[in-house]
PyMOL CGO cylinders between C-alpha atoms (Angstrom):
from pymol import cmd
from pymol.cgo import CYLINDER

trace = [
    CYLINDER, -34.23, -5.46, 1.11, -32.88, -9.14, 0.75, 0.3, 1, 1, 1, 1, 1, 1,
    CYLINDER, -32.88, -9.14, 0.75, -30.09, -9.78, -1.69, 0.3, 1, 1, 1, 1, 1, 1,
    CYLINDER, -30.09, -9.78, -1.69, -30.08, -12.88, -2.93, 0.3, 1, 1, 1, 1, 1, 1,
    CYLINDER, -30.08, -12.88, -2.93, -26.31, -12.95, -3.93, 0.3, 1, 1, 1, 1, 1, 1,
    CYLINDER, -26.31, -12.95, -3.93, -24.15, -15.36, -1.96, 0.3, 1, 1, 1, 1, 1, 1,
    CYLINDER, -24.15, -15.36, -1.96, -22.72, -12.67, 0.98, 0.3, 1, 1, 1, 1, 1, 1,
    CYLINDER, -22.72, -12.67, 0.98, -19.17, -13.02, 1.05, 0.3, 1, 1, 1, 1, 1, 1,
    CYLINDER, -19.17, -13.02, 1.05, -15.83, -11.49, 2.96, 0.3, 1, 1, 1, 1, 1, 1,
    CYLINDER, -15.83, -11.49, 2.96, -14.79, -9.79, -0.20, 0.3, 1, 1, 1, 1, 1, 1,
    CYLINDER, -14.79, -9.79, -0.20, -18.59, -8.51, -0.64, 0.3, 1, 1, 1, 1, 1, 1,
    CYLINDER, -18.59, -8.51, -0.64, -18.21, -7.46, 2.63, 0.3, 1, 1, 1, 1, 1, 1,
    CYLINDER, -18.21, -7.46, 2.63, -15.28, -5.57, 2.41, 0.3, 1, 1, 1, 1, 1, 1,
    CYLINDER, -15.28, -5.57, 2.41, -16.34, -3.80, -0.67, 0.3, 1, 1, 1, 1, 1, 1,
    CYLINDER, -16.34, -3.80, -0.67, -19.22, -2.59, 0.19, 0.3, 1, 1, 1, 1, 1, 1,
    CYLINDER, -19.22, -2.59, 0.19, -17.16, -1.37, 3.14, 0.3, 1, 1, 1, 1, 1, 1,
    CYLINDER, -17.16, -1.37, 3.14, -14.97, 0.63, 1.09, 0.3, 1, 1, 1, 1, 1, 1,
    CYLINDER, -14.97, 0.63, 1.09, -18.10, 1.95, -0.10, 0.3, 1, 1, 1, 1, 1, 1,
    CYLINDER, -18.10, 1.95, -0.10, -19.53, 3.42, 2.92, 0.3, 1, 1, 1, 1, 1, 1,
    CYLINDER, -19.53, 3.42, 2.92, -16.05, 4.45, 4.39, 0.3, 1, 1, 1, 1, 1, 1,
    CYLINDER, -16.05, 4.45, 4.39, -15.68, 7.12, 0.69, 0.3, 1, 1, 1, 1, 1, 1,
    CYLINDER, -15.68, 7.12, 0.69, -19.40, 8.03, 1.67, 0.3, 1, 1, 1, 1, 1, 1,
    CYLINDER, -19.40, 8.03, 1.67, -18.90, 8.73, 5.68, 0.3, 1, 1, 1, 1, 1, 1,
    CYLINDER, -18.90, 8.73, 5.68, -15.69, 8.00, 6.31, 0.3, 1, 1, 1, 1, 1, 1,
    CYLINDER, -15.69, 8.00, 6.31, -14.01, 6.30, 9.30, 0.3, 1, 1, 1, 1, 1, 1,
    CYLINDER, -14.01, 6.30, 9.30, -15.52, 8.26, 12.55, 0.3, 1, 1, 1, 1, 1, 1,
    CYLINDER, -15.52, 8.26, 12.55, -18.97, 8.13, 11.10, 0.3, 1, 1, 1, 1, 1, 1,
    CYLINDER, -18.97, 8.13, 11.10, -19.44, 4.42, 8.87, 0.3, 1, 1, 1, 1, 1, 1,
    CYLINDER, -19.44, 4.42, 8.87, -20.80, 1.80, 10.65, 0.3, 1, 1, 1, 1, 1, 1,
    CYLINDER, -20.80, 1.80, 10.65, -21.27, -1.65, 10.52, 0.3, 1, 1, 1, 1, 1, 1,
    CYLINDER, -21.27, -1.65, 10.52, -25.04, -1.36, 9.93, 0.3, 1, 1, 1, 1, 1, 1,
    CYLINDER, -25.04, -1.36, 9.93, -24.40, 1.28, 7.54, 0.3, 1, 1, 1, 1, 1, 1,
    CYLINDER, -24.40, 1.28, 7.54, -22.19, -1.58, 5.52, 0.3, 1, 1, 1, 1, 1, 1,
    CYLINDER, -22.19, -1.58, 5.52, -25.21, -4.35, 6.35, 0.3, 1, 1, 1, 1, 1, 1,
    CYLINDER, -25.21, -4.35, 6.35, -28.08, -1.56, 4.53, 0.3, 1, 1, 1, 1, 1, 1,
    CYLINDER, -28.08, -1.56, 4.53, -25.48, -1.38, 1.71, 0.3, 1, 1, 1, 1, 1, 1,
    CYLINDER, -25.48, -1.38, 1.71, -25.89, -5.41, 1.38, 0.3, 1, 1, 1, 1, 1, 1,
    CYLINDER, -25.89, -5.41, 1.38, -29.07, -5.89, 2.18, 0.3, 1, 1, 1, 1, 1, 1,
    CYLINDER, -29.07, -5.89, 2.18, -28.29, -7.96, 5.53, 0.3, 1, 1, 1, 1, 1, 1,
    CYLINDER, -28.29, -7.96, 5.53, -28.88, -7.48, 8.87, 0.3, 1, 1, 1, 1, 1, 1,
    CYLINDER, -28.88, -7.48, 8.87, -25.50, -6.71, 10.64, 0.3, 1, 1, 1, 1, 1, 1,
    CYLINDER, -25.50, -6.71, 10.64, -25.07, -10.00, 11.98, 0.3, 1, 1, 1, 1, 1, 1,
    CYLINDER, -25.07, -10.00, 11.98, -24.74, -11.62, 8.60, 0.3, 1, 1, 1, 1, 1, 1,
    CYLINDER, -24.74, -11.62, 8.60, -21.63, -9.09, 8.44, 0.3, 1, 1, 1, 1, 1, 1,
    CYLINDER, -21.63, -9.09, 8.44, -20.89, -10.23, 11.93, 0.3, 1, 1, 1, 1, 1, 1,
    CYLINDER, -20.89, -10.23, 11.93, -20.45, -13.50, 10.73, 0.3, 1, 1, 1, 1, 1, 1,
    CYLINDER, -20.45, -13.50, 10.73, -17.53, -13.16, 8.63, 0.3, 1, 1, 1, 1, 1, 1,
    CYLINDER, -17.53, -13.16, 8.63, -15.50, -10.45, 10.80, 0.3, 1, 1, 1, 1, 1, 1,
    CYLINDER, -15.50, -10.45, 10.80, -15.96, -10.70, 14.44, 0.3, 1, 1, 1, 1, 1, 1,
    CYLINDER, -15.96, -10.70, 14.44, -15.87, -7.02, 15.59, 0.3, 1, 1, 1, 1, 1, 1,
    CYLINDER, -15.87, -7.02, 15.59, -16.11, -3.73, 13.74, 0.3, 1, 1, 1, 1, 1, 1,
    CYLINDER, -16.11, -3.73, 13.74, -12.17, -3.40, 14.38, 0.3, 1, 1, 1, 1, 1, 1,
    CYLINDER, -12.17, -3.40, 14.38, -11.61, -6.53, 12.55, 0.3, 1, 1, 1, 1, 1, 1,
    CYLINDER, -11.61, -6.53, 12.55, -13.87, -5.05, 9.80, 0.3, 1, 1, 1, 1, 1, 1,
    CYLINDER, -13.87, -5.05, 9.80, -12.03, -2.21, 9.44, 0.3, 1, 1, 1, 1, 1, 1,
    CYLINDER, -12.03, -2.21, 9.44, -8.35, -3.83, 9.50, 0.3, 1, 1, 1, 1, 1, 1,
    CYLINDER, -8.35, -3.83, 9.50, -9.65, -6.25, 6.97, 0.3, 1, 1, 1, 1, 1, 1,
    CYLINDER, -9.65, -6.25, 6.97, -10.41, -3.52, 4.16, 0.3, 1, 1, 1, 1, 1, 1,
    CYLINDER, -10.41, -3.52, 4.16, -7.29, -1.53, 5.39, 0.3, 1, 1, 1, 1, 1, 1,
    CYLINDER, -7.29, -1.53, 5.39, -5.32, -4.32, 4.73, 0.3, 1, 1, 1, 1, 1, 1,
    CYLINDER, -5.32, -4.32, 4.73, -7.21, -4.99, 1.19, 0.3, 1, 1, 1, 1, 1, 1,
    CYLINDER, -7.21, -4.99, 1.19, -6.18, -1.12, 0.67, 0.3, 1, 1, 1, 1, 1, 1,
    CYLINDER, -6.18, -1.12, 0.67, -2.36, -1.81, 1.36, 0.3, 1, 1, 1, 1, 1, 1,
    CYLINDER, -2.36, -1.81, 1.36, -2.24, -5.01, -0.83, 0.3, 1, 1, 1, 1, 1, 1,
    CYLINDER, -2.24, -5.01, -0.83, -3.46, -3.55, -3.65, 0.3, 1, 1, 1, 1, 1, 1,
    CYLINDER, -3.46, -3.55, -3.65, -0.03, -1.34, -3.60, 0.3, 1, 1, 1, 1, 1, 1,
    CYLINDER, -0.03, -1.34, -3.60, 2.36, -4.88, -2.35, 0.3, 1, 1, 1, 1, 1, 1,
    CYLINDER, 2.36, -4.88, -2.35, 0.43, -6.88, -5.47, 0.3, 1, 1, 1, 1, 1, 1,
    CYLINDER, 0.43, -6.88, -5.47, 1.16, -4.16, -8.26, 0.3, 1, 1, 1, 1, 1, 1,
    CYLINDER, 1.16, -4.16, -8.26, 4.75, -4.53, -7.28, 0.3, 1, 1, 1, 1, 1, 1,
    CYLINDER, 4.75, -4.53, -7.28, 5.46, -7.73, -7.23, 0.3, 1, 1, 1, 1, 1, 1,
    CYLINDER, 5.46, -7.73, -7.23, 5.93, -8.43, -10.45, 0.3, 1, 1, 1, 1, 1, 1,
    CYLINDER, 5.93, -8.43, -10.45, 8.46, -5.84, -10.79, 0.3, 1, 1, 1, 1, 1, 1,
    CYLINDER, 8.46, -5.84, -10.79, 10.34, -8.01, -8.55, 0.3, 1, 1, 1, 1, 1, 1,
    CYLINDER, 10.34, -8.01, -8.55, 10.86, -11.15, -10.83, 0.3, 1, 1, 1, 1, 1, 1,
    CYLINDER, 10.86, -11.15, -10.83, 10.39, -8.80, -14.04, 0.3, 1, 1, 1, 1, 1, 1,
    CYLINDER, 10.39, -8.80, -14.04, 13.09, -9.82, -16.77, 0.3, 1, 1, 1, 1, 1, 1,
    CYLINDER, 13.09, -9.82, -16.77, 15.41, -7.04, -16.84, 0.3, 1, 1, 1, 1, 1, 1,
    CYLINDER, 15.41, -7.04, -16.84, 18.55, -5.71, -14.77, 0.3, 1, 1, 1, 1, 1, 1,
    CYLINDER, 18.55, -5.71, -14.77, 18.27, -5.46, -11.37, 0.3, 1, 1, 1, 1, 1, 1,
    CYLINDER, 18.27, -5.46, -11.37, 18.91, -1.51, -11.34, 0.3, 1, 1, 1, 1, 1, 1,
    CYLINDER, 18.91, -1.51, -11.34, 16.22, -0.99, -13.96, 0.3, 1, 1, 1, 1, 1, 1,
    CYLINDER, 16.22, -0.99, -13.96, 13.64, -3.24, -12.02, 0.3, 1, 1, 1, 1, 1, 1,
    CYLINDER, 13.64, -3.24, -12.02, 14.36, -1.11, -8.24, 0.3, 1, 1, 1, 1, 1, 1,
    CYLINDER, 14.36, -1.11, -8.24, 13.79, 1.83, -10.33, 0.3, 1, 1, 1, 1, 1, 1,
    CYLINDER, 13.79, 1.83, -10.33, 10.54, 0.73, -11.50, 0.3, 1, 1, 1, 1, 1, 1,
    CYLINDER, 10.54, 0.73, -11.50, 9.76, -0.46, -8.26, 0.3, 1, 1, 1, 1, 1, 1,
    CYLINDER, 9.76, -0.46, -8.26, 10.30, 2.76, -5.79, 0.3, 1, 1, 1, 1, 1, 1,
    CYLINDER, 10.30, 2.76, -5.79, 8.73, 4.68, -9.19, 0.3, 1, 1, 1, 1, 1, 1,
    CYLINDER, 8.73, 4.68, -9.19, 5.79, 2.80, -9.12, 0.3, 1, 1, 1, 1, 1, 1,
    CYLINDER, 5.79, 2.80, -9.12, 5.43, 2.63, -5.25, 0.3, 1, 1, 1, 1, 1, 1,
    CYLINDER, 5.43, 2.63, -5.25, 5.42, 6.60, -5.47, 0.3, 1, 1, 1, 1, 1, 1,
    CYLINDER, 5.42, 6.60, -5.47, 3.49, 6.60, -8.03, 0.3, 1, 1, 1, 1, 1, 1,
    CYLINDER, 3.49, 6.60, -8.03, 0.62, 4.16, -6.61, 0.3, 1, 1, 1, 1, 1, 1,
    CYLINDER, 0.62, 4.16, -6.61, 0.26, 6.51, -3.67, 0.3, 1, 1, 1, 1, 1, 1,
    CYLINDER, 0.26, 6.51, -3.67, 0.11, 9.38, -5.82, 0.3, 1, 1, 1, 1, 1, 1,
    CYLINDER, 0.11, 9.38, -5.82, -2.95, 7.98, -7.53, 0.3, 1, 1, 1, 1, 1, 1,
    CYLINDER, -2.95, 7.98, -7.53, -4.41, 7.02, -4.26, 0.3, 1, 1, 1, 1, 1, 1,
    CYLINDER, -4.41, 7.02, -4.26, -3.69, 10.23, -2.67, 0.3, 1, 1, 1, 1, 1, 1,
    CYLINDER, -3.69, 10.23, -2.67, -5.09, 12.56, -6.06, 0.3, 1, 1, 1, 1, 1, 1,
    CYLINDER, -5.09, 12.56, -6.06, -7.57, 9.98, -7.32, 0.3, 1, 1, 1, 1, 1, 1,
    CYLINDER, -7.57, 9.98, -7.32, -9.62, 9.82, -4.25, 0.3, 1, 1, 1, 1, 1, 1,
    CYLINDER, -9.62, 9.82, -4.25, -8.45, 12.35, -1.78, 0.3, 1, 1, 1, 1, 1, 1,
    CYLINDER, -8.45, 12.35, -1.78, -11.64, 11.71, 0.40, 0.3, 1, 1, 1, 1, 1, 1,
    CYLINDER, -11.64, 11.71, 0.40, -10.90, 7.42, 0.72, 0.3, 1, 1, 1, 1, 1, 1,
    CYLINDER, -10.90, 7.42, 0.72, -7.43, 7.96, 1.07, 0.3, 1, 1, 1, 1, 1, 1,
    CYLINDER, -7.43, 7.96, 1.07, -7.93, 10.64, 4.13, 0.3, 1, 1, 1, 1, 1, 1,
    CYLINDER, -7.93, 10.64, 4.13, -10.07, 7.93, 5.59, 0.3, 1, 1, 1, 1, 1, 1,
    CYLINDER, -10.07, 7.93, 5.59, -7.67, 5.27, 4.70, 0.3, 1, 1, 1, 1, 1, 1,
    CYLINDER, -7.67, 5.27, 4.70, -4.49, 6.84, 6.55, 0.3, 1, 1, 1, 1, 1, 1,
    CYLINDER, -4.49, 6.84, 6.55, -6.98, 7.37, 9.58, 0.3, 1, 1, 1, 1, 1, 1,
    CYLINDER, -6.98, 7.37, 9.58, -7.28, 3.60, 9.35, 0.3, 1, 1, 1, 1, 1, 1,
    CYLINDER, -7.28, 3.60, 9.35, -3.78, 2.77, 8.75, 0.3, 1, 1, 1, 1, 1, 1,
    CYLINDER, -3.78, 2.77, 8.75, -2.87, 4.45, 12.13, 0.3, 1, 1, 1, 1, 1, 1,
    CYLINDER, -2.87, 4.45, 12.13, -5.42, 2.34, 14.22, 0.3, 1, 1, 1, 1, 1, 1,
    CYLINDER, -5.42, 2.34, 14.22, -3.80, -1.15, 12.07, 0.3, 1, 1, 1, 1, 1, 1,
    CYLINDER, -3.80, -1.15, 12.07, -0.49, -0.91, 13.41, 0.3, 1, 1, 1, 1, 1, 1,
    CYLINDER, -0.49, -0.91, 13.41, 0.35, -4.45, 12.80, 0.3, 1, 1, 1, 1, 1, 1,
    CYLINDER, 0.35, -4.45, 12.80, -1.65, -4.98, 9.47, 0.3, 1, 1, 1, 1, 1, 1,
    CYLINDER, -1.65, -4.98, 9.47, 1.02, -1.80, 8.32, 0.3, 1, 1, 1, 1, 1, 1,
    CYLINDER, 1.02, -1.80, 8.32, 4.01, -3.39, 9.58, 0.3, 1, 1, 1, 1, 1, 1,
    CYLINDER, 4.01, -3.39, 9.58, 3.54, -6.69, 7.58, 0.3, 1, 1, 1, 1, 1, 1,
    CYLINDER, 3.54, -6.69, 7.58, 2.58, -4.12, 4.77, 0.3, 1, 1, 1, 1, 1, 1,
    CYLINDER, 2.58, -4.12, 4.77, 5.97, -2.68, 5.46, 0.3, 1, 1, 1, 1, 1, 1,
    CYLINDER, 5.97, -2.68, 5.46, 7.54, -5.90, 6.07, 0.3, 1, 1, 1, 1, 1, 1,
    CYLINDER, 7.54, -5.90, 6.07, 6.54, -7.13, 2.39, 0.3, 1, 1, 1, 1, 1, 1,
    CYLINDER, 6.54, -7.13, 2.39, 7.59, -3.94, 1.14, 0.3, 1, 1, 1, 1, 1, 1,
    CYLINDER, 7.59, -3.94, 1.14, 10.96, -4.09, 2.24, 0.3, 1, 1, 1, 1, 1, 1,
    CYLINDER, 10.96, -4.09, 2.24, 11.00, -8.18, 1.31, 0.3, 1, 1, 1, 1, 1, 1,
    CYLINDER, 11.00, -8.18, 1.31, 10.27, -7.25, -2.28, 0.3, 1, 1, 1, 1, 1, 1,
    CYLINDER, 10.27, -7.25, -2.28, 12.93, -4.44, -2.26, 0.3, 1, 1, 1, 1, 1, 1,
    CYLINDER, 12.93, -4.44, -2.26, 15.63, -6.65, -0.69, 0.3, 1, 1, 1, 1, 1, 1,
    CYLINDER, 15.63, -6.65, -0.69, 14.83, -9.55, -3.17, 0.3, 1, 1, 1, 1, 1, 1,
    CYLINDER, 14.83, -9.55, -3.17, 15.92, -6.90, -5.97, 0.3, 1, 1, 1, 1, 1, 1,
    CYLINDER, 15.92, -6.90, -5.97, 19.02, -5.94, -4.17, 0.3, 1, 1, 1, 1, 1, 1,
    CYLINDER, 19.02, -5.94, -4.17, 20.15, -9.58, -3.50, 0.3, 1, 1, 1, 1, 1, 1,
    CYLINDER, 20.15, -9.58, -3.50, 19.73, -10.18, -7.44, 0.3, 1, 1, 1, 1, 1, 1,
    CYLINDER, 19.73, -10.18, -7.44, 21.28, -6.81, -7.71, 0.3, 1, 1, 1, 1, 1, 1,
    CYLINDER, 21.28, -6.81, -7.71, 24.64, -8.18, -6.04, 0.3, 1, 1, 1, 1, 1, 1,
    CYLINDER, 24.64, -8.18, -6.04, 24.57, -11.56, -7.11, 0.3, 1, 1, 1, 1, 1, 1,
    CYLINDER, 24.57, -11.56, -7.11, 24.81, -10.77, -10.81, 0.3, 1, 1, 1, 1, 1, 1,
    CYLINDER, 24.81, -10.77, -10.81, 27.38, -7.77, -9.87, 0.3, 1, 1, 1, 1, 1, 1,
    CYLINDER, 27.38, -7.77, -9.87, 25.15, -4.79, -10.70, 0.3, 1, 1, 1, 1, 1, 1,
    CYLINDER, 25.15, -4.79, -10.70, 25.67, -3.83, -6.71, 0.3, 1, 1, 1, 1, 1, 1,
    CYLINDER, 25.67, -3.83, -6.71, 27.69, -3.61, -4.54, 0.3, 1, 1, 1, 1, 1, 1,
    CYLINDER, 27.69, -3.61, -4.54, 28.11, -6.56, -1.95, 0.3, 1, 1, 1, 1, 1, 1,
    CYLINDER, 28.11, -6.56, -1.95, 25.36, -5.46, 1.10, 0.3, 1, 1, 1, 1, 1, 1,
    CYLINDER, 25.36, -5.46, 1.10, 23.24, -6.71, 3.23, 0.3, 1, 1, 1, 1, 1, 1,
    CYLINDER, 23.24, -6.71, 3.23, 19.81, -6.55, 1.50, 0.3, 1, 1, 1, 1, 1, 1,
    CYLINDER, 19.81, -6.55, 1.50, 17.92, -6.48, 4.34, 0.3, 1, 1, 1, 1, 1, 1,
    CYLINDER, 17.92, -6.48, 4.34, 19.35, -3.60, 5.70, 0.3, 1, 1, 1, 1, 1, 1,
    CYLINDER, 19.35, -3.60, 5.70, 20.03, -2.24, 2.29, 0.3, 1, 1, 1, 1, 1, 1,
    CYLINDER, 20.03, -2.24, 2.29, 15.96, -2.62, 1.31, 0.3, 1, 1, 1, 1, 1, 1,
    CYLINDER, 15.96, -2.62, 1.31, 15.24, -0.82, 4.44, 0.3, 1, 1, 1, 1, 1, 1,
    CYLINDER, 15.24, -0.82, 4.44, 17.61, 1.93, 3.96, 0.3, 1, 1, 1, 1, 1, 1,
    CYLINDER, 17.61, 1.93, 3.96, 16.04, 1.85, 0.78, 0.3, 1, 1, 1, 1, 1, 1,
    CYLINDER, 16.04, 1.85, 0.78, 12.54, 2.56, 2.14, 0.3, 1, 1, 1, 1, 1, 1,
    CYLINDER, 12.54, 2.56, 2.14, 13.16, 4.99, 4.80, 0.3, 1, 1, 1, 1, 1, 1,
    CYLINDER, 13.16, 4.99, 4.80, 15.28, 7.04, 2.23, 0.3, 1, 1, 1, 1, 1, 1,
    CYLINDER, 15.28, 7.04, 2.23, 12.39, 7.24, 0.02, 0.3, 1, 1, 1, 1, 1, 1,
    CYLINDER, 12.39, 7.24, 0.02, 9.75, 7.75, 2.75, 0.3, 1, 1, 1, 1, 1, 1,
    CYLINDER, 9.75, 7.75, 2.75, 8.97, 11.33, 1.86, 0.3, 1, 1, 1, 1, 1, 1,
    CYLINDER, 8.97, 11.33, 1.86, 7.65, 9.93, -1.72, 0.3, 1, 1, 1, 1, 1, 1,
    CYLINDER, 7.65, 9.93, -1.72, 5.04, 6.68, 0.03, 0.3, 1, 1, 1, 1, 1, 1,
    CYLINDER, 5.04, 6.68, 0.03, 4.37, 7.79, 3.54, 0.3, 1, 1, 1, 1, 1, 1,
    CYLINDER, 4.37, 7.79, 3.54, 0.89, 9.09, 3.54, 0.3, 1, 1, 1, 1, 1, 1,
    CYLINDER, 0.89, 9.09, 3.54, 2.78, 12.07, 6.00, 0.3, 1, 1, 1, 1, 1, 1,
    CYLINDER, 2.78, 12.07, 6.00, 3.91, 13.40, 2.96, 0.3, 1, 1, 1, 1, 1, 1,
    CYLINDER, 3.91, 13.40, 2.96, 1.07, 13.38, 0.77, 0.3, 1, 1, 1, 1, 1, 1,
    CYLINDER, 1.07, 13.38, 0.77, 0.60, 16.69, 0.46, 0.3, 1, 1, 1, 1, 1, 1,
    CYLINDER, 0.60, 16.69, 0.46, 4.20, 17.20, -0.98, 0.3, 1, 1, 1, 1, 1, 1,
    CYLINDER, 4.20, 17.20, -0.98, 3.15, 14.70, -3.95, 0.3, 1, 1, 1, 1, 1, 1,
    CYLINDER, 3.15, 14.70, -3.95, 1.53, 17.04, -6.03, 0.3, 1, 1, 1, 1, 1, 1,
    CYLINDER, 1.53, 17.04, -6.03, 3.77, 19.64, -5.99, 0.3, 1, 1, 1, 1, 1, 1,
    CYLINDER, 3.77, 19.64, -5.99, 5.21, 20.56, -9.39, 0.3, 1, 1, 1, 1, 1, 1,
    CYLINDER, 5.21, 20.56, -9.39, 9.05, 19.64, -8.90, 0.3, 1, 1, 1, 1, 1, 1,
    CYLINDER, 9.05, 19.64, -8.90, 8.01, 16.64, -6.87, 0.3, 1, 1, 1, 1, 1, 1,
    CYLINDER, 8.01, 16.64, -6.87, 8.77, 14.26, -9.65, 0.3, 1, 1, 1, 1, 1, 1,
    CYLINDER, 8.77, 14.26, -9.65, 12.11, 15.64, -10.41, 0.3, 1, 1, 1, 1, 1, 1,
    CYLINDER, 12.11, 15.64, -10.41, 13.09, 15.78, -6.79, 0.3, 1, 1, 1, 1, 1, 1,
    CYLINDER, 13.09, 15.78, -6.79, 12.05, 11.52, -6.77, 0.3, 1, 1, 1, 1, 1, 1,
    CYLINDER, 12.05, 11.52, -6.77, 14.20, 11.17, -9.68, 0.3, 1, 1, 1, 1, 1, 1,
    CYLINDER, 14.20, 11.17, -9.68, 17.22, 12.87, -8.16, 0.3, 1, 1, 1, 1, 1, 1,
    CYLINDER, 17.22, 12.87, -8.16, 17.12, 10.88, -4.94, 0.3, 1, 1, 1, 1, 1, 1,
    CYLINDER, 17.12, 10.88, -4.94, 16.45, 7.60, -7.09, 0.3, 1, 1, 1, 1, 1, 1,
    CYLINDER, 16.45, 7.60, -7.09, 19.73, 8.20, -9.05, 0.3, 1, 1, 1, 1, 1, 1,
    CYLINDER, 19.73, 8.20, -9.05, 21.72, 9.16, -5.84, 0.3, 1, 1, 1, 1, 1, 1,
    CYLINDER, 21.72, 9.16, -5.84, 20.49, 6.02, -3.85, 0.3, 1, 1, 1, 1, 1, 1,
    CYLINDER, 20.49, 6.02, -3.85, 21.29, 3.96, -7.76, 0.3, 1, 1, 1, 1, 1, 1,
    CYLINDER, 21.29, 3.96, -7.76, 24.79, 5.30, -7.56, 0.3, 1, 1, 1, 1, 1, 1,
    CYLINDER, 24.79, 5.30, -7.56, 25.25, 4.37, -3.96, 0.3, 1, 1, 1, 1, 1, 1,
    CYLINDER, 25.25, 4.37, -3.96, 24.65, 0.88, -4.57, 0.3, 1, 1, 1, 1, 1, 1,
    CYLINDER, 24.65, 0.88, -4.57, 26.86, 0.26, -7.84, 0.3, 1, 1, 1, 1, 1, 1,
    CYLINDER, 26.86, 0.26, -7.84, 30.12, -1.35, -7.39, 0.3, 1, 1, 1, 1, 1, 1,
]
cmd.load_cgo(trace, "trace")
């Protein structure tokens, strides 16, 4: 069946998304994603070269989602301490939902995530840029401690892996897993006072 709506790389990758939560990554297909659009699978061709490409496309869409959410904690009004907190909160708390919300999508996501090694390491790149912007306010208006941010955000992120690497997901929903966050989020907040 035709569609008559303009096909586009965001269609695309929707639709994508789509087949990946109904046959996940070993099974979905780039026809399977062409019968969900009504195209033949060289209109999809057209806008992402290979199936690979396809699929680093939507998990990259999937990663953004979580960098876009927390940039605006980053330039949020409010002390510098407050703002990391919200920021490594909500960064747990994103892959919580994406973990528990969908448990099916996310199992085919992380299967994804470990064939995009490069689309996750600009993921992790902007990660640790947004945390290190916070920790340079952080010690230039004397909330921290003088540091490094760069090597500060990315202590930062490997200290809090256990609560965003998709490793550890099963760990999230435990019941003290919140309280055990909290208590590494004030230890790595009094590390980093002056």
């Amino acid at each position: 069946m035709a569609t008559t709506e303009t096909l586009t790389a965001e269609r695309i990758l929707a639709a994508t998304e789509e087949v990946l939560r109904r046959h996940g990554a070993a099974k979905a297909t780039v026809v399977d994603v062409a019968r969900v659009l009504g195209v033949s699978h060289a209109s999809v061709y057209r806008h992402f070269r290979t199936k690979a490409a396809l699929r680093e496309a939507v998990t990259k869409r999937w990663l953004d989602r979580t960098s876009d959410a927390l940039s605006g904690v980053v330039d949020a009004d409010g002390p510098a301490e407050d703002r990391l907190r919200r920021w490594l909160a909500g960064l747990f708390e994103a892959k919580q939902h994406k973990a528990g919300d969908d448990p099916e999508l996310f199992g085919t996501y992380t299967v994804l995530v470990g064939e995009a090694s490069e689309v996750v390491d600009e993921h992790i790149a902007d990660l640790t840029g947004q945390l290190a912007a916070i920790v340079r306010q952080g010690v230039e208006g004397g909330a921290f401690a003088p540091c490094d941010p760069d090597v500060t955000a990315r202590a930062l992120f490997e200290a809090t892996a256990r609560y965003h690497d998709p490793a550890y997901a099963p760990e999230w929903s435990r019941p003290d897993a919140d309280e055990a966050f909290t208590a590494l989020l004030d230890l790595l907040v009094r590390g980093l006072r002056p």
